[in-house]
Gaussian input, Z-matrix of N, CA and C with variables (Angstrom, degrees):
# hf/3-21g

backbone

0 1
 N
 C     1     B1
 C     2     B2     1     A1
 N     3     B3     2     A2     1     D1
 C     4     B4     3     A3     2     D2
 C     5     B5     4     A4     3     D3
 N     6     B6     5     A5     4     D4
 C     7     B7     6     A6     5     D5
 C     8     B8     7     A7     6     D6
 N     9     B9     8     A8     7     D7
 C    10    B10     9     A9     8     D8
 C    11    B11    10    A10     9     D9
 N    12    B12    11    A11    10    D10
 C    13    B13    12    A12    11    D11
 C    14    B14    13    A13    12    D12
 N    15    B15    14    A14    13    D13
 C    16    B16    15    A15    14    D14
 C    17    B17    16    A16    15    D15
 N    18    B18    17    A17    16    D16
 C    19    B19    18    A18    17    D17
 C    20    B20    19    A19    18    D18
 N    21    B21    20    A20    19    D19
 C    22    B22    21    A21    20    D20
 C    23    B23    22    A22    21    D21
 N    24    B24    23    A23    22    D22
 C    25    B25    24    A24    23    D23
 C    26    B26    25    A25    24    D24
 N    27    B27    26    A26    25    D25
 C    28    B28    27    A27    26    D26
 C    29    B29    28    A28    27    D27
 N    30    B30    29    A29    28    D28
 C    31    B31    30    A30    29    D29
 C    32    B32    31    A31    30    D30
 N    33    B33    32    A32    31    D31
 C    34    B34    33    A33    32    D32
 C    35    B35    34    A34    33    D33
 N    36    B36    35    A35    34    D34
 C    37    B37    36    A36    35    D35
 C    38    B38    37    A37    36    D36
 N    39    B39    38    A38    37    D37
 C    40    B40    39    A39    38    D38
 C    41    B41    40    A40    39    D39
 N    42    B42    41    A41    40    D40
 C    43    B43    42    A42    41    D41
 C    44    B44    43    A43    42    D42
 N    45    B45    44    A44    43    D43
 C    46    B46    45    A45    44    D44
 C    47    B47    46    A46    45    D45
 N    48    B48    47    A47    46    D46
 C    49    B49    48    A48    47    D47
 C    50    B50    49    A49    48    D48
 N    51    B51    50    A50    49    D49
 C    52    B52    51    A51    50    D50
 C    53    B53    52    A52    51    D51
 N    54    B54    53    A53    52    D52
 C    55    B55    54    A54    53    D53
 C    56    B56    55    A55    54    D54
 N    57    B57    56    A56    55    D55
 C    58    B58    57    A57    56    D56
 C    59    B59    58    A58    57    D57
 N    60    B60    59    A59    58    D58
 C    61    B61    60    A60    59    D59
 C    62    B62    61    A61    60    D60
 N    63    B63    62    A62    61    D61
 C    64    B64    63    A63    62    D62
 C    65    B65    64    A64    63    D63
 N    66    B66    65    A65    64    D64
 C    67    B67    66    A66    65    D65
 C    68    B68    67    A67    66    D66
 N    69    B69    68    A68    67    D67
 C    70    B70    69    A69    68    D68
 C    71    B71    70    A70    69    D69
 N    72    B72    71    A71    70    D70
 C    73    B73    72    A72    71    D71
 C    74    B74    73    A73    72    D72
 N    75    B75    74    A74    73    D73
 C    76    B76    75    A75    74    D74
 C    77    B77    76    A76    75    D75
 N    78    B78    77    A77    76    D76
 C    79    B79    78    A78    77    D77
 C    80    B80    79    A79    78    D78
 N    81    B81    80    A80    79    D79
 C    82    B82    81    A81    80    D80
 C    83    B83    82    A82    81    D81
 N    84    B84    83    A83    82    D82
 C    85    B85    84    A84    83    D83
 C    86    B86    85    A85    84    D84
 N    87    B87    86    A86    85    D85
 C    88    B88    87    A87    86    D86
 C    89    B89    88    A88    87    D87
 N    90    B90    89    A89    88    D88
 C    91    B91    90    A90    89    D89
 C    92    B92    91    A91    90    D90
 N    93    B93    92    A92    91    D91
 C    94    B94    93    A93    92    D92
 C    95    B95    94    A94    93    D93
 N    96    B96    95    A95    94    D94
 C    97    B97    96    A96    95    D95
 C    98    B98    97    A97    96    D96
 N    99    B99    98    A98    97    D97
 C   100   B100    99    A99    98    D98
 C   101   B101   100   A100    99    D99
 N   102   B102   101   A101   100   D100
 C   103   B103   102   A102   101   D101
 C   104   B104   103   A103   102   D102
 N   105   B105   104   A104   103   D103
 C   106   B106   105   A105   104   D104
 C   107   B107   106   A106   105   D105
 N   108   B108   107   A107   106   D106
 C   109   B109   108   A108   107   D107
 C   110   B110   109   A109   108   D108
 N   111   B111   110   A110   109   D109
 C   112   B112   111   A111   110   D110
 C   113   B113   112   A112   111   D111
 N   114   B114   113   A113   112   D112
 C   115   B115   114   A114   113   D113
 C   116   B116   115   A115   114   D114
 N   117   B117   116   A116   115   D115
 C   118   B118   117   A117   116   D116
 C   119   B119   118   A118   117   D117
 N   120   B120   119   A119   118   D118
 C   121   B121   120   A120   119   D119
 C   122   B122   121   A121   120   D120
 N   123   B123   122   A122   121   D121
 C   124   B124   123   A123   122   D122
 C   125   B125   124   A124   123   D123
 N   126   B126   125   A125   124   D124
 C   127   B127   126   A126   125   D125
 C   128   B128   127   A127   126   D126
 N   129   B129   128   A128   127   D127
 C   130   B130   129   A129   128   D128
 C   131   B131   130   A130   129   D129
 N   132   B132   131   A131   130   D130
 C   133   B133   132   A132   131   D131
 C   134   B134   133   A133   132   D132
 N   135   B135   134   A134   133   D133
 C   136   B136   135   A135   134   D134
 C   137   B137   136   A136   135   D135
 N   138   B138   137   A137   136   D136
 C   139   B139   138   A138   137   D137
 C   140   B140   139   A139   138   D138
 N   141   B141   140   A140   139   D139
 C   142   B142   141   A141   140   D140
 C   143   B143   142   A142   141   D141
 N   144   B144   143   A143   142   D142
 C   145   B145   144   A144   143   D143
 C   146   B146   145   A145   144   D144
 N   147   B147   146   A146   145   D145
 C   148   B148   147   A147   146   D146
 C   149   B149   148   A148   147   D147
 N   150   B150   149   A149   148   D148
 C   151   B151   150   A150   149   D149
 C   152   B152   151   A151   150   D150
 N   153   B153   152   A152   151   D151
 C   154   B154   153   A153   152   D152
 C   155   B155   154   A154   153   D153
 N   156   B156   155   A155   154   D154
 C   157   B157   156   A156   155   D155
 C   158   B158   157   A157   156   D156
 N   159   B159   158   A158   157   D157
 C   160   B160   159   A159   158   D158
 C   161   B161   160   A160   159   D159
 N   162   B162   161   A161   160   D160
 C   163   B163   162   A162   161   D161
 C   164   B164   163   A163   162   D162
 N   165   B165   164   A164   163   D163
 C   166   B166   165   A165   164   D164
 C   167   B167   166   A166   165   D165
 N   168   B168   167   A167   166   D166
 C   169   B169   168   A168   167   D167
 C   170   B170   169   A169   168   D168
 N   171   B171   170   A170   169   D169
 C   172   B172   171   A171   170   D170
 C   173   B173   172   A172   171   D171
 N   174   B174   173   A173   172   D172
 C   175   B175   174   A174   173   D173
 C   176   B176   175   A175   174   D174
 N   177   B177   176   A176   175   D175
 C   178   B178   177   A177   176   D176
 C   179   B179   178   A178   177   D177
 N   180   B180   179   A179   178   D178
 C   181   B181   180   A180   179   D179
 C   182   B182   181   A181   180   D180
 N   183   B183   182   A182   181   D181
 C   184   B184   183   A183   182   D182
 C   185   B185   184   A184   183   D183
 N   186   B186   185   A185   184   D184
 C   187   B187   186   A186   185   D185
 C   188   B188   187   A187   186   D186
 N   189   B189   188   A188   187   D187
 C   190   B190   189   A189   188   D188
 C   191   B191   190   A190   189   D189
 N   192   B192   191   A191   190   D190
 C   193   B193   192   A192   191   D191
 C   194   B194   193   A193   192   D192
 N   195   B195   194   A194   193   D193
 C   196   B196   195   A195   194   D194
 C   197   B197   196   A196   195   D195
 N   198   B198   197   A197   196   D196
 C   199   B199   198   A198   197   D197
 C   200   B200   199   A199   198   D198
 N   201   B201   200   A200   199   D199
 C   202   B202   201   A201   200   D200
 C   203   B203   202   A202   201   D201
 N   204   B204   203   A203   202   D202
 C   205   B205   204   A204   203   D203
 C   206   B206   205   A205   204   D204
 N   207   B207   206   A206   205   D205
 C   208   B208   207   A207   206   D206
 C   209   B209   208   A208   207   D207
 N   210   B210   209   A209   208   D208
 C   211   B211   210   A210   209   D209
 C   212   B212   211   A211   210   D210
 N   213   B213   212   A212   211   D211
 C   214   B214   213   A213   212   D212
 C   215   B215   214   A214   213   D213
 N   216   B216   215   A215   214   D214
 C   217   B217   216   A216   215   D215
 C   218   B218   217   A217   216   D216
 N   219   B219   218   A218   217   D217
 C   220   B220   219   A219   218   D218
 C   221   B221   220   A220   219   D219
 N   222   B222   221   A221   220   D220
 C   223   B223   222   A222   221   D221
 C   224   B224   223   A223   222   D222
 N   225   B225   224   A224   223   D223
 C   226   B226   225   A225   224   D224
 C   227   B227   226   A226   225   D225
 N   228   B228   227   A227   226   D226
 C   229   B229   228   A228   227   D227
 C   230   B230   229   A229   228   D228
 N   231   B231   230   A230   229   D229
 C   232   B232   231   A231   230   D230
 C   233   B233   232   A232   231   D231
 N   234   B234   233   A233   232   D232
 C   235   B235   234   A234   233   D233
 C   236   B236   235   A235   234   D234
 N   237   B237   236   A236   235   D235
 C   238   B238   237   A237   236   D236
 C   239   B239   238   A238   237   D237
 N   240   B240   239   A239   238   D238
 C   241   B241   240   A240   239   D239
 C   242   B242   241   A241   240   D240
 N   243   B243   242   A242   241   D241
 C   244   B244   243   A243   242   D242
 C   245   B245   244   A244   243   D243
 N   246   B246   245   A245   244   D244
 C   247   B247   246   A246   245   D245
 C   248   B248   247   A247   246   D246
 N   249   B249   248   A248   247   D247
 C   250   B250   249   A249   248   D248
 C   251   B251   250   A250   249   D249
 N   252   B252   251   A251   250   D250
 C   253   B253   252   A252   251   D251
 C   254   B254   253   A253   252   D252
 N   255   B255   254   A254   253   D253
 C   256   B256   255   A255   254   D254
 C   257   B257   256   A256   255   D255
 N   258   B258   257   A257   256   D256
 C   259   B259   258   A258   257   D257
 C   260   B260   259   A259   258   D258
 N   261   B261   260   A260   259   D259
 C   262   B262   261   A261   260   D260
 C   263   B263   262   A262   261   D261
 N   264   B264   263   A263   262   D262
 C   265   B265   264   A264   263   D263
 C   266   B266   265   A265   264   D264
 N   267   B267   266   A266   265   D265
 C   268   B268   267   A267   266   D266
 C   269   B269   268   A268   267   D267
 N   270   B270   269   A269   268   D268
 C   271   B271   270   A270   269   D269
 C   272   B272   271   A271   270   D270
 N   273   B273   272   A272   271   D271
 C   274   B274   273   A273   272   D272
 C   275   B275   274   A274   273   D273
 N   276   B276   275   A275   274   D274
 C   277   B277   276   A276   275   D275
 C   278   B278   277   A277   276   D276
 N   279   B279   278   A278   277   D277
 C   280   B280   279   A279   278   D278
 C   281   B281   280   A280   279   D279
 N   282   B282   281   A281   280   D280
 C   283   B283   282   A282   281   D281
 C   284   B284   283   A283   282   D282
 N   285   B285   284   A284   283   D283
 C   286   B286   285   A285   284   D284
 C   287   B287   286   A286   285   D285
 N   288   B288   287   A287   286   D286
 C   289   B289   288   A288   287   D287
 C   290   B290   289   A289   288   D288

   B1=1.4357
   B2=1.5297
   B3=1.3513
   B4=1.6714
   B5=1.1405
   B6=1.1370
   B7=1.6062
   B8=1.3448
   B9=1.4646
   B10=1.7411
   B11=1.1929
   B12=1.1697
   B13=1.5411
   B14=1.1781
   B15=1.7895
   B16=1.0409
   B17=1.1502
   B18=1.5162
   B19=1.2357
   B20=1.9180
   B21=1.2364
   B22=1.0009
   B23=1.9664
   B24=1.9198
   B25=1.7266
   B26=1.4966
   B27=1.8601
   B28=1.2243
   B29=1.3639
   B30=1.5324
   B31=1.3312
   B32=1.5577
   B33=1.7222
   B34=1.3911
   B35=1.5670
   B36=1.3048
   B37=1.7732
   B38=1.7061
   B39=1.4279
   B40=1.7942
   B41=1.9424
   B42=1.8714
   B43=1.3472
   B44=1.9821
   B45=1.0721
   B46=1.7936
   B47=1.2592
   B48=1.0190
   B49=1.9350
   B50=1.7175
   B51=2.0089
   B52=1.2327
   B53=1.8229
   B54=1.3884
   B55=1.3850
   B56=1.4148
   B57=1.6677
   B58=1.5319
   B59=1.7586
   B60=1.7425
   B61=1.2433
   B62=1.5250
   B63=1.3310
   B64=1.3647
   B65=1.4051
   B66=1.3911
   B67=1.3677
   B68=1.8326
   B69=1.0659
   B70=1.4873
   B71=1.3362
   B72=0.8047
   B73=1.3981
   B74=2.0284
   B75=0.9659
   B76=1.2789
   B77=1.7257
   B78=0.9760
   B79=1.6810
   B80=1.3882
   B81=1.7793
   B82=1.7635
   B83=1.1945
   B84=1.9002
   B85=1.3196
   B86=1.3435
   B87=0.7208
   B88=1.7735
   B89=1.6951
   B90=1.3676
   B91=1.4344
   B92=1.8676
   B93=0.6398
   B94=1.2614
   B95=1.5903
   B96=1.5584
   B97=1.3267
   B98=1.6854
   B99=1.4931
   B100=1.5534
   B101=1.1318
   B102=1.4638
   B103=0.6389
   B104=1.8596
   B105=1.3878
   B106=1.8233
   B107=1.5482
   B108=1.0331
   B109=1.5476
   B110=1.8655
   B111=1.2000
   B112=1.6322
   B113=1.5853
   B114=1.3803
   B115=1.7639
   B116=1.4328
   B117=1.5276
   B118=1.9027
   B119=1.9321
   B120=1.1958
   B121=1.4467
   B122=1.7729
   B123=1.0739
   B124=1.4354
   B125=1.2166
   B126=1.8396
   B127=1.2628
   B128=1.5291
   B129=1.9701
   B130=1.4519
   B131=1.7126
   B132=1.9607
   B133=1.2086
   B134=1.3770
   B135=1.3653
   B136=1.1773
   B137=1.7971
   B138=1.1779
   B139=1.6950
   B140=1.7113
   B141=1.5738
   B142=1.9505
   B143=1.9981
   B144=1.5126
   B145=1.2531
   B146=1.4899
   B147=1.4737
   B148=1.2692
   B149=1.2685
   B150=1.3419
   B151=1.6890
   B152=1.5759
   B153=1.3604
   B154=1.3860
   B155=1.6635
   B156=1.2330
   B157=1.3006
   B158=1.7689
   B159=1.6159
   B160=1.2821
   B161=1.3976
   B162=1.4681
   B163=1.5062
   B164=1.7860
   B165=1.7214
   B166=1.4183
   B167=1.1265
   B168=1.4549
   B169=1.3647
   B170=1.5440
   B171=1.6940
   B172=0.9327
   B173=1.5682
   B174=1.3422
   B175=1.1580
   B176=1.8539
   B177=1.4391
   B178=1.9873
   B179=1.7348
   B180=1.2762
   B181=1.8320
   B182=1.5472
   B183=0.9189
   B184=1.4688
   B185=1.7719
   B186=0.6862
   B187=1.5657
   B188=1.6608
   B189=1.7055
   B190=1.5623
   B191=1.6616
   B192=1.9161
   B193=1.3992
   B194=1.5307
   B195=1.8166
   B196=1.5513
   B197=1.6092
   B198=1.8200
   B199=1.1919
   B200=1.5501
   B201=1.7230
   B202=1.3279
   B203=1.6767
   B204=1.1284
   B205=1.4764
   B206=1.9237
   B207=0.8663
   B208=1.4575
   B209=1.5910
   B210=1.1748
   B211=1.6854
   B212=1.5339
   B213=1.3794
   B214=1.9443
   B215=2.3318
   B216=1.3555
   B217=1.0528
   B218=1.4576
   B219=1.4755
   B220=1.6170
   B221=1.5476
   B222=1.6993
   B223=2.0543
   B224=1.2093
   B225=1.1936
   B226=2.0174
   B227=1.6444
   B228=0.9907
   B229=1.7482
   B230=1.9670
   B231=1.2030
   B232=1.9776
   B233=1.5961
   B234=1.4369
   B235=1.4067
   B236=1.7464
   B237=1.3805
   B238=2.1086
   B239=1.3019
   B240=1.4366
   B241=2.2722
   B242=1.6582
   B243=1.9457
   B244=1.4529
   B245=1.6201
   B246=1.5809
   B247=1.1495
   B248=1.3132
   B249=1.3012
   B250=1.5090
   B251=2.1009
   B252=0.8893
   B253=1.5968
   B254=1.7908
   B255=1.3510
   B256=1.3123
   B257=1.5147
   B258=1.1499
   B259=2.2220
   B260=2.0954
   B261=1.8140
   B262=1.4331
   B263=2.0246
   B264=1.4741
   B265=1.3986
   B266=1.6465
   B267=1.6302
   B268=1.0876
   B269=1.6313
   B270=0.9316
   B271=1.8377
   B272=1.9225
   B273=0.9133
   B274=1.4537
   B275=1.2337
   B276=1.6170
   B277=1.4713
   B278=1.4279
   B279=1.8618
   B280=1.3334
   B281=1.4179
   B282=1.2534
   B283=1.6794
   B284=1.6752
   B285=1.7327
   B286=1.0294
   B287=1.4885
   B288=1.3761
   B289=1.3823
   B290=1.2593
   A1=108.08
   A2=108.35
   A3=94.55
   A4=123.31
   A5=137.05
   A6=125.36
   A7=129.16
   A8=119.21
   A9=121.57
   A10=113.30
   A11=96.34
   A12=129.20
   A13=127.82
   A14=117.97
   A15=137.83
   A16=108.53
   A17=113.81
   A18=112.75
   A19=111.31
   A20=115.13
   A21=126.11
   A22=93.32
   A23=93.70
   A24=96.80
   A25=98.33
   A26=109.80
   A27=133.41
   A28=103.33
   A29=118.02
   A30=124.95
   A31=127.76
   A32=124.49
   A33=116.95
   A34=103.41
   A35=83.10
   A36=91.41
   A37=107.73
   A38=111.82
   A39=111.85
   A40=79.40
   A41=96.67
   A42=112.30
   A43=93.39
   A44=86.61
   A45=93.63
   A46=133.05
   A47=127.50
   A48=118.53
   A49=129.72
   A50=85.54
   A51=103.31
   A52=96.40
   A53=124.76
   A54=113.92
   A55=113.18
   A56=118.13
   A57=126.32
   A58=88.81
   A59=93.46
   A60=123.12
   A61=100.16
   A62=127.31
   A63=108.37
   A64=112.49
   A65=124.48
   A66=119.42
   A67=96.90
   A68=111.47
   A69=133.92
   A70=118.50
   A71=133.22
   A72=126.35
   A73=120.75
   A74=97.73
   A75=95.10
   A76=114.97
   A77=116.17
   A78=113.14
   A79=117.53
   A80=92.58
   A81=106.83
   A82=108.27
   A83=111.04
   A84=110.99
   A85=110.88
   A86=161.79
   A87=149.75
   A88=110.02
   A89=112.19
   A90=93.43
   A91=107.26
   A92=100.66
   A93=127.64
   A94=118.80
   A95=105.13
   A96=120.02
   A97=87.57
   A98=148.56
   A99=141.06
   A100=111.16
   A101=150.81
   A102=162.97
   A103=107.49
   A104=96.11
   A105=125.35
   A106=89.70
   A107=150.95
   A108=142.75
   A109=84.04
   A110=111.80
   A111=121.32
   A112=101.29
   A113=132.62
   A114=125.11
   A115=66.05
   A116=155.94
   A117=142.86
   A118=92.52
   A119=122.99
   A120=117.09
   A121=101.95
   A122=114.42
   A123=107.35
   A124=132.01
   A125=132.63
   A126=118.50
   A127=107.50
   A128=110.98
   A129=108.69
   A130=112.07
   A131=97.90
   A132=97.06
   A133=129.80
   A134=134.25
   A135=143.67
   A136=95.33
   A137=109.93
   A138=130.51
   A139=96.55
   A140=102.94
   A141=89.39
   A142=117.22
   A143=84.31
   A144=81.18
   A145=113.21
   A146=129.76
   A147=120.90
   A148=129.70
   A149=101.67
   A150=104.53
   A151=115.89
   A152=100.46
   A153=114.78
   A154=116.48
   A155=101.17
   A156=141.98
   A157=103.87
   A158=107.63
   A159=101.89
   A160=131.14
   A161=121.10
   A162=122.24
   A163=107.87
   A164=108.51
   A165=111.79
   A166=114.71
   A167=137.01
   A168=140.32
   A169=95.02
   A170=116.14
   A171=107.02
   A172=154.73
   A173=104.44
   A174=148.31
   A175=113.67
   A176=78.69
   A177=95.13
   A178=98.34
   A179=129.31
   A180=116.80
   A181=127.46
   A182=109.53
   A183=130.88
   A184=103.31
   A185=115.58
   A186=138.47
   A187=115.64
   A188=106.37
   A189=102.72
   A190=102.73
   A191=114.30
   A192=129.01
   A193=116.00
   A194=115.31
   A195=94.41
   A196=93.27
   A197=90.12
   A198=108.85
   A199=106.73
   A200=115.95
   A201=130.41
   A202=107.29
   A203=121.25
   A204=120.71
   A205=106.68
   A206=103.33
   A207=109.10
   A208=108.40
   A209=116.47
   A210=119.70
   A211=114.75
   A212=99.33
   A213=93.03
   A214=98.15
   A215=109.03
   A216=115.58
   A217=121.19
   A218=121.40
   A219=122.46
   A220=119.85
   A221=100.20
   A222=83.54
   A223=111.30
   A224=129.88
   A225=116.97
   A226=90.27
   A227=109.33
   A228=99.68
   A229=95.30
   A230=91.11
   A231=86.82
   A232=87.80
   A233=112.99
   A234=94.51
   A235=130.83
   A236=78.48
   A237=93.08
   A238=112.88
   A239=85.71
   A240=103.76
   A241=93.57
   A242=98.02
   A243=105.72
   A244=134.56
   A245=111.55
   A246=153.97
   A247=115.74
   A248=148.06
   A249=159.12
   A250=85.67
   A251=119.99
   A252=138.65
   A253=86.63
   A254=115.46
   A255=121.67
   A256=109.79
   A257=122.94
   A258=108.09
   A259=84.36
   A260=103.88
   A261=94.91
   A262=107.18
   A263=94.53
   A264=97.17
   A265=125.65
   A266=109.36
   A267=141.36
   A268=107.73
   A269=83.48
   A270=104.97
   A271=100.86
   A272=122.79
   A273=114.61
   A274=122.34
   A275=108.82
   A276=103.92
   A277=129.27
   A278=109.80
   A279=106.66
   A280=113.19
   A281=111.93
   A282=125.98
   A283=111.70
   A284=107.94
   A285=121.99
   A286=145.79
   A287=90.20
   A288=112.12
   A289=127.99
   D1=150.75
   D2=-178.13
   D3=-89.51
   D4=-179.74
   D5=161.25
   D6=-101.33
   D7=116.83
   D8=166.73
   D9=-47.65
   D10=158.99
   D11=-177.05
   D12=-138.97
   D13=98.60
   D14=-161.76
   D15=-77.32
   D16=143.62
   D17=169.18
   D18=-126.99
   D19=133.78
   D20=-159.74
   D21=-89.06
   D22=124.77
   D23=-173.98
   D24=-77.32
   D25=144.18
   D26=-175.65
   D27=-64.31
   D28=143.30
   D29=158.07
   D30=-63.29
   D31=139.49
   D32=-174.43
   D33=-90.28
   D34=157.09
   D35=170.49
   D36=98.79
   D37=177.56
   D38=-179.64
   D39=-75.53
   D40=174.78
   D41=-175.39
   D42=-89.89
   D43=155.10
   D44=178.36
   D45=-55.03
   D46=112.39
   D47=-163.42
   D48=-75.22
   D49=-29.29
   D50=-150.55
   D51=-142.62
   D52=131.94
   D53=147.09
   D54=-65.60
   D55=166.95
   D56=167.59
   D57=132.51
   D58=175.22
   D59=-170.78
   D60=-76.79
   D61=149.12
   D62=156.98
   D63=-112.74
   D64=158.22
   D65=-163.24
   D66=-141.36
   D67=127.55
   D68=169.18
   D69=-63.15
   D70=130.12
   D71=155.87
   D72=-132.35
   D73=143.15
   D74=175.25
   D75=-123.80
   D76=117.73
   D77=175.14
   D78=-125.32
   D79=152.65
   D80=168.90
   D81=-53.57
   D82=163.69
   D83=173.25
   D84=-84.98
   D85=2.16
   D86=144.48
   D87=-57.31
   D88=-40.15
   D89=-178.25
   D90=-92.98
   D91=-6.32
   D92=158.66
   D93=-39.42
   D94=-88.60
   D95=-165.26
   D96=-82.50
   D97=-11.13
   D98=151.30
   D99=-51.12
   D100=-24.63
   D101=-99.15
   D102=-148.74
   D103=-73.00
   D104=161.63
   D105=-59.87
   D106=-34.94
   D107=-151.51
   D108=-91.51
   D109=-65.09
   D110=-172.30
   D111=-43.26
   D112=-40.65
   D113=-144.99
   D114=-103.24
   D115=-51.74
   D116=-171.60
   D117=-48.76
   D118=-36.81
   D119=-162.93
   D120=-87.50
   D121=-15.07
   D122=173.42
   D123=-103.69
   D124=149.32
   D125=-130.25
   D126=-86.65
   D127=-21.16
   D128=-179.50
   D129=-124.37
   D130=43.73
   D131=155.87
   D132=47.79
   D133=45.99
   D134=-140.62
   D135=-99.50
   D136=150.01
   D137=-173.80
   D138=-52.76
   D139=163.74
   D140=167.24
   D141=-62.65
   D142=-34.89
   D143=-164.29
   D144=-64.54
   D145=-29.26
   D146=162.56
   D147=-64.16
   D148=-38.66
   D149=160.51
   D150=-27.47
   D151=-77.57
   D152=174.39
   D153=-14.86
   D154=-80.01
   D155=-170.65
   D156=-46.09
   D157=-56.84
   D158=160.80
   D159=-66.01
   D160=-33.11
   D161=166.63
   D162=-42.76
   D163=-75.70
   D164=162.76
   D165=-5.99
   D166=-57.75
   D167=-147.80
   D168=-89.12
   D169=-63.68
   D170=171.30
   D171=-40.40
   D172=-36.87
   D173=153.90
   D174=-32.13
   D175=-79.88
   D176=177.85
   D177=-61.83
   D178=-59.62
   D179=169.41
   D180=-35.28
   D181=-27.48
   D182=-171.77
   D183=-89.10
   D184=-50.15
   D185=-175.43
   D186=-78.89
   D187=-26.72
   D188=176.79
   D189=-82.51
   D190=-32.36
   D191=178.18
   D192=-59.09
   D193=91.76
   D194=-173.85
   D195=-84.92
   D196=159.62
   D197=175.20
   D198=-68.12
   D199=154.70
   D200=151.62
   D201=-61.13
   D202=142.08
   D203=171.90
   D204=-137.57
   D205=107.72
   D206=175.32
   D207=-37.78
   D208=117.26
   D209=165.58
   D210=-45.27
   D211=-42.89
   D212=-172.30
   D213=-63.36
   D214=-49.13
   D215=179.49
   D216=-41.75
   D217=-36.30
   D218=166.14
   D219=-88.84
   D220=-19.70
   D221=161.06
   D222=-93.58
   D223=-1.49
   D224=158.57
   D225=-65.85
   D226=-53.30
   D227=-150.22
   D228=-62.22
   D229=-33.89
   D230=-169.23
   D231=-58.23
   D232=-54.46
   D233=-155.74
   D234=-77.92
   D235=-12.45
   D236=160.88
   D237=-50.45
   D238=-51.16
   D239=-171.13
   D240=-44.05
   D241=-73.44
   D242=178.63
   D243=-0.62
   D244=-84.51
   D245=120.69
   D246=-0.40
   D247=-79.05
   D248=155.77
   D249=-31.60
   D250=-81.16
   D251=-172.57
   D252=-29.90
   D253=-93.48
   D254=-179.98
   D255=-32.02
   D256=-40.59
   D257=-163.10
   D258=-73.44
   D259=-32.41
   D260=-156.34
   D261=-56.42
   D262=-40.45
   D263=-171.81
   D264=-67.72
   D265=-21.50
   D266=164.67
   D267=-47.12
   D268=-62.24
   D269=-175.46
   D270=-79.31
   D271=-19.63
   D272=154.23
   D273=-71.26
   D274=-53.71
   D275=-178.23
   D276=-54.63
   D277=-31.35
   D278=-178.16
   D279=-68.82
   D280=-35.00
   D281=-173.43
   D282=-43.21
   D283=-47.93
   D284=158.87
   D285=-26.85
   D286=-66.83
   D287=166.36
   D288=-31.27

């Protein structure tokens, strides 16, 4: 008897470029076309998806850098809070009454 000869069915799609997760995104058109506006401002025009990918990066750098915050600048703000807190309870108690 002779022997077959299998042939192994081709994979769909381009062949894989890259290991990693892939991640979807779907966006509105305003953040959208911010987006298309950013890859027109850069010099080698990079795909959305790198776009992306570089924002990400950027993003997380920006985010490990804490800001300096002036000390006098967070006791105004505590004491606004303070203050705001006190008129609120003020303004409860009379309601009460």
């Amino acid at each position: 008897m002779a022997k077959k000869t299998v042939l192994a069915k081709k994979k769909r799609g381009p062949p894989a470029t890259g290991k990693g997760t892939q991640v979807v995104v779907r966006m509105q058109p305003s953040p959208l076309a911010a987006l298309d506006h950013w890859v027109t401002q850069q010099s080698d025009q990079p795909t959305r998806a790198e776009a992306i990918r570089r924002l990400v990066e950027i993003g997380l750098r920006l985010r490990q850098k804490k800001p300096k915050i002036d000390q006098r600048v967070l006791d105004r703000a505590a004491d606004s809070i303070d203050r705001g807190t006190a008129e609120l309870l003020k303004i409860g108690m009379k309601t009460r009454r």
